[in-house]
Structure formats: C-alpha cells, structure tokens
N, C-alpha and C positions, 0 to 999 in steps of 0.2 A: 583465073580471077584477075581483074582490074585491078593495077595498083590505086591508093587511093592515098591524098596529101591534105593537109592543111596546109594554107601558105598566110600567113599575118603580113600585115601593108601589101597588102593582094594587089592594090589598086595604082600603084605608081611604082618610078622607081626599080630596086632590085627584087621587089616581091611581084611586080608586074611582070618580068622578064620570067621570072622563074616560074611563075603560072604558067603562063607560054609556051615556056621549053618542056616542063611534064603535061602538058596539053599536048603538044607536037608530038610526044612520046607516049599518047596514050593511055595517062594515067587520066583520071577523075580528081580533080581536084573543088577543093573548099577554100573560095578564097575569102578572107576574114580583112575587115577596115575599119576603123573608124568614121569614114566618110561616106555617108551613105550614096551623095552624089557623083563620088568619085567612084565607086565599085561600080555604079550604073553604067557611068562614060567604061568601064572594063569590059562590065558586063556588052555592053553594046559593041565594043572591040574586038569581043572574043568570043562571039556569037555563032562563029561554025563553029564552036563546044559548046553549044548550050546543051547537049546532052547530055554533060562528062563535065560539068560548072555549074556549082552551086555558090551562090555570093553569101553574106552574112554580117551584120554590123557586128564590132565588135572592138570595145576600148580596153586591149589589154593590159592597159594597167590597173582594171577594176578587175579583183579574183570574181565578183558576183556574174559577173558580165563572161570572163571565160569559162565558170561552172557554167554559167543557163545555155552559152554555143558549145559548148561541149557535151554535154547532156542530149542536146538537138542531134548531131553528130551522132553520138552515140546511138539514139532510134532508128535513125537512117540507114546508117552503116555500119555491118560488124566491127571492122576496126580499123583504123590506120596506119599507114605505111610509115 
C-alpha cells in the first residue's frame, strides 16, 4: 500500500520541499494552498508525479473550507498517513 500525505502550503516554501521529498519517496501526496495559481506553477513542477499528486485549494483557516477538502479526500482515499 502507497503511503498517502496531505501537505498545507503545498505550493511554496517548506510545504513545497516536503511534497517533493515524499514524492521522491514514493508516497502520494495531497497538496493543499490557498493559491490556486501557485499550486499550478507546483503542479507544473512536479509533473513526473502527476500520478501520485493531487493539488486542491484550500484556506486553512476556514474549518468550512478544510471540512469540504477533507471530505474530498476522504472519497478518494481510505485514509491518510
């Protein structure tokens, strides 16, 4: 089984490294932003995983906003690491 992550400020940064490093390692990861434009420039970065990266807007400091990504999550995939 795949491990699987959520990572929040996916898209810059120390959230962007650490996509990367469980990328590199194999895991599936969920990476979570607020900037829909910035996840894109990630997403375009980190493109030999696009089969193992799934991107998703997300303003964690709204609880509405991480119930409704979390919920998502949860249909996709049993569960997270």
């Amino acid at each position: 089984m795949t491990a699987i992550a959520a990572i929040t400020g996916a898209a810059s940064g120390i959230g962007l490294a650490t996509t990367r490093r469980l990328l590199n390692e194999g895991w599936t990861v969920i990476a979570l932003d607020i900037s829909e434009s910035q996840l894109a420039a990630a997403r375009e970065t980190l493109s030999n995983y696009a089969d193992r990266l799934t991107t998703l807007v997300c303003d964690v400091t709204s609880a509405t906003q991480v119930e409704s990504v979390f919920a998502q999550i949860k249909s996709r995939y049993s569960s997270i690491n």
